[in-house]
N, C-alpha and C positions, 0 to 999 in steps of 0.2 A: 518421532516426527521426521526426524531425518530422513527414514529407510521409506517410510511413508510415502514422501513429496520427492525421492530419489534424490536428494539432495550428497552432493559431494563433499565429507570431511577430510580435513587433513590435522593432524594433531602433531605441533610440532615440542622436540622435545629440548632442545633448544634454542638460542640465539644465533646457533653456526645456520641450524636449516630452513633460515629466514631467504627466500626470495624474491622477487619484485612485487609479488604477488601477497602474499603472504605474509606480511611484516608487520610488526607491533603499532605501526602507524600507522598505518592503513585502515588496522583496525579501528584505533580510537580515533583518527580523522573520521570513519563513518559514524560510529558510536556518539560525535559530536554535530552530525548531522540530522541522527535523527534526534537527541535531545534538542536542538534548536527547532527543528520543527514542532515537536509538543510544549513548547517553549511559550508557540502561539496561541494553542488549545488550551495553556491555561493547568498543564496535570491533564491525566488519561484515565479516567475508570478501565481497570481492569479486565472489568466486563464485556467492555466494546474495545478490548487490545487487537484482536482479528481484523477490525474495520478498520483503525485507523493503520496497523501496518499495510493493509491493501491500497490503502490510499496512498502512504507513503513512497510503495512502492511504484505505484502508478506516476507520480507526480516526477519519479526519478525519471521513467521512463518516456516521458515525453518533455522532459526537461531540452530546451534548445528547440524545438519543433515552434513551426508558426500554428496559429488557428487552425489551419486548414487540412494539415496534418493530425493535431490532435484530434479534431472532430473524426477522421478518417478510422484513426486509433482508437477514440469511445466505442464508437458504431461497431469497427469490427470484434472489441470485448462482447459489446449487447448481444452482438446477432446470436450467441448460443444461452445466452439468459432469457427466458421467458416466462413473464409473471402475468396470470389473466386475474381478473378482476372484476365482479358484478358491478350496474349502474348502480345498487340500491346500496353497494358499499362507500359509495363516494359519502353520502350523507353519515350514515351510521357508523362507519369507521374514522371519518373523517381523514381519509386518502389526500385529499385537496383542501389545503385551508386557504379559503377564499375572506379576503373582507374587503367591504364595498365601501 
C-alpha cells in the first residue's frame, strides 16, 4: 500500500535515529488522536475502516479553517467526484430519505 499511494517509509532502527520528526511521540500522540476520534463513533466496523480514515484525514486537514474556507476545500475535493443518478432512483433506491 505504501509503494501504491507513493507513500514515504522510514524504519528506524533505533532510539539514537529518532528526529523531530520521527519520534516515538509523535507517534503515539497521533495514534492517540485518532483513537479519540473513534472514541465518538462508538467502535469502527472494519468494513467501512477506508471511510472513516478519509474522514479523518479530512477533518485534520481543515482543522483551524473558518466556514468559508472549508466550504472552499469540500467543493474543490467534489469537483473531480462525479456521481449521476436517475429521477426514478430517488424513490426505488431511496437516495433521499425524506419524511414529512
Amino acid at each position: 500500500m505504501l509503494q501504491e499511494k507513493q507513500c514515504k517509509r522510514t524504519i528506524l532502527k533505533s532510539y539514537k535515529e529518532y528526529d523531530t520528526v520521527n519520534h516515538l511521540n509523535n507517534v503515539n500522540s497521533f495514534h492517540n488522536e485518532i483513537e479519540k476520534q473513534y472514541e465518538i463513533y462508538r467502535g469502527v466496523a472494519s468494513k467501512y475502516m477506508n471511510r472513516y480514515n478519509a474522514l479523518f484525514c479530512i477533518q485534520r486537514e481543515v482543522q483551524g479553517m473558518d466556514a468559508q474556507e472549508i466550504l472552499v476545500y469540500v467543493l474543490k475535493k467534489l469537483k473531480y467526484s462525479i456521481h449521476y443518478f436517475f429521477i426514478r432512483q430517488i424513490a426505488t433506491d431511496a437516495l433521499f430519505e425524506v419524511s414529512f
